[in-house]
C-alpha positions as CSV (number, residue, x, y, z in Angstrom):
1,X,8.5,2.8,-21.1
2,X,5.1,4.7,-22.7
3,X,3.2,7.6,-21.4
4,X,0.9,5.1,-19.1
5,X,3.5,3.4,-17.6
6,X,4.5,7.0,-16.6
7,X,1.2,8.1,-15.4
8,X,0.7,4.7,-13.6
9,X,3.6,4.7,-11.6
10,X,2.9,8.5,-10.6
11,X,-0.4,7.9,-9.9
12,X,0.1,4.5,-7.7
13,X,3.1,6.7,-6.0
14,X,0.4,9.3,-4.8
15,X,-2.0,7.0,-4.0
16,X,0.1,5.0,-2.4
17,X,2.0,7.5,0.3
18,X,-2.1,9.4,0.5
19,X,-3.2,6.0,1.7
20,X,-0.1,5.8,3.8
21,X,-0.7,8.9,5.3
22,X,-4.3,8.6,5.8
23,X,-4.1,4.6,7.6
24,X,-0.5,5.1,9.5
25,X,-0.2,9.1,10.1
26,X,-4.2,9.6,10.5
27,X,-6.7,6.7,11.1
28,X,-4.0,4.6,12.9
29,X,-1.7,7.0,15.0
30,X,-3.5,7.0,18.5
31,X,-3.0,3.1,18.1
32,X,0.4,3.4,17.3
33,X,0.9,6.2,20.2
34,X,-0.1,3.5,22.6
35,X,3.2,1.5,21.7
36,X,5.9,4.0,22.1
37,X,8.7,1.3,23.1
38,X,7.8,-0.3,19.4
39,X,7.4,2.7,17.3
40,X,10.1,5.5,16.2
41,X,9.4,8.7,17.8
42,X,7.9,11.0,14.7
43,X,11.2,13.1,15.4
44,X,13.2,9.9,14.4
45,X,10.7,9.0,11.6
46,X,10.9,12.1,10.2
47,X,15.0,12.0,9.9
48,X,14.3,8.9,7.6
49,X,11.2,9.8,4.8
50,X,13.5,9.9,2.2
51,X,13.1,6.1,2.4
52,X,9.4,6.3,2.6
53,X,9.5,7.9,-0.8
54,X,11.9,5.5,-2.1
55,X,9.9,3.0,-0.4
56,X,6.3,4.3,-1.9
57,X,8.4,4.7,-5.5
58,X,9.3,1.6,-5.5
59,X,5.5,0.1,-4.8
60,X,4.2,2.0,-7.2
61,X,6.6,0.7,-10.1
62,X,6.4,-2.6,-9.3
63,X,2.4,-2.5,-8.8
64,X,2.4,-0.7,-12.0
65,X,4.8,-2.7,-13.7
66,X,3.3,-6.3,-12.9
67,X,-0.6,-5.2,-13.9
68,X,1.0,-3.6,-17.3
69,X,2.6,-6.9,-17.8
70,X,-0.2,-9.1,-17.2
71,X,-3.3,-7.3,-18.0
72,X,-5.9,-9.5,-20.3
73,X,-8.4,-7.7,-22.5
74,X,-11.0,-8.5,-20.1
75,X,-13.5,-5.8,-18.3
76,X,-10.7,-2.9,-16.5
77,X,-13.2,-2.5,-13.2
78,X,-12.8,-6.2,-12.7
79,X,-9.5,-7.0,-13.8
80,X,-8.6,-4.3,-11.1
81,X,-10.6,-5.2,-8.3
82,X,-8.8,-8.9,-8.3
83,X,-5.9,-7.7,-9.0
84,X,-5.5,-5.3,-6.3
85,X,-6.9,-8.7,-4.5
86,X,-4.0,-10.8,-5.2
87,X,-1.7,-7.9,-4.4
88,X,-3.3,-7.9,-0.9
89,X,-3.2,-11.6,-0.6
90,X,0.4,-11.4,-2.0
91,X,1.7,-8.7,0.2
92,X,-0.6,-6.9,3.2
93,X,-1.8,-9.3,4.6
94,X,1.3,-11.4,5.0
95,X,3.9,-8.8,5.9
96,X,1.2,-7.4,9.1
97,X,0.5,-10.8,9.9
98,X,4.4,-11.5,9.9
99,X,5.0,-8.6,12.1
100,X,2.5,-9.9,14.7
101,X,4.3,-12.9,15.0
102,X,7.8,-11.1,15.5
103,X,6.5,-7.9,17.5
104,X,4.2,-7.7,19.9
105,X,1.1,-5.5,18.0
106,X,-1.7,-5.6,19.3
107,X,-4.3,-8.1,17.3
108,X,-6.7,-5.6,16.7
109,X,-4.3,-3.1,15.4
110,X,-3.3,-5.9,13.0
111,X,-6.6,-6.8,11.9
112,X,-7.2,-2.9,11.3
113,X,-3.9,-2.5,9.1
114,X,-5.0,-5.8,7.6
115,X,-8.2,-4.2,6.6
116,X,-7.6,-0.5,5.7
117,X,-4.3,-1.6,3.7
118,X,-6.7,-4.1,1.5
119,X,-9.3,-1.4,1.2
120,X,-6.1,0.6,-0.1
121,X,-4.8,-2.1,-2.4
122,X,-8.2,-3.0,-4.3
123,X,-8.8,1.1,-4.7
124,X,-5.0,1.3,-6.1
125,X,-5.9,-1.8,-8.6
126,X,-9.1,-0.1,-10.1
127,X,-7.3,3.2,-10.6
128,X,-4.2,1.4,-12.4
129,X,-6.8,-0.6,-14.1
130,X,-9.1,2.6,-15.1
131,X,-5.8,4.0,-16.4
132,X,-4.7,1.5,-18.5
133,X,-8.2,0.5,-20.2
């Protein structure tokens, strides 16, 4: 484990509960207000964010992880951009569509976490790739 594997994971770890936090808790929450049988009340959710941490710490090892693995000496902005492309393809997009299938979400709160969380992703990609140039 080196120094930018260090800074990666703790800078994928902020990014990724900021961008949680700003989607979910901010951009999100008046949409996720309108399904109160579906959600957890934010008293409940609160007893629980010790597993959004571990949650978050886990992304952002294995994000980190993976691109430090398989990074190619090709141009960082790029190499990011796809990467954090495939991770969206991968992951996001999937798991939300997933959860429309199971639970009854509304499809235009779906499309919006499908589109904020790959905004997130490809800006998490280029800062992990801007790290490790």
């Amino acid at each position: 484990m080196n120094r930018n594997f260090v800074i990666s994971v703790v800078a994928m770890f902020v990014l990724s509960m900021g961008f949680g936090f700003l989607i979910h808790g901010t951009i999100l929450h008046g949409e996720y207000a309108k399904l109160p049988n579906l959600m957890r009340t934010e008293a409940e959710a609160q007893k629980l964010f010790g597993l959004m941490f571990l949650a978050n710490f886990m992304i952002a090892l294995g994000f980190s992880w993976i691109y430090i693995k398989g990074k190619e000496a090709r141009p960082w902005l790029g190499q990011g951009f796809r990467y954090g492309v495939a991770v969206a393809v991968m992951m996001s997009i999937p798991m939300y569509l997933i959860y429309y299938v199971v639970m009854p979400f509304p499809s235009d709160l779906v499309a919006q976490q499908i589109v904020y969380e790959t905004i997130g992703t490809i800006v998490m990609g280029i800062v992990l790739a801007w790290i490790n140039r």
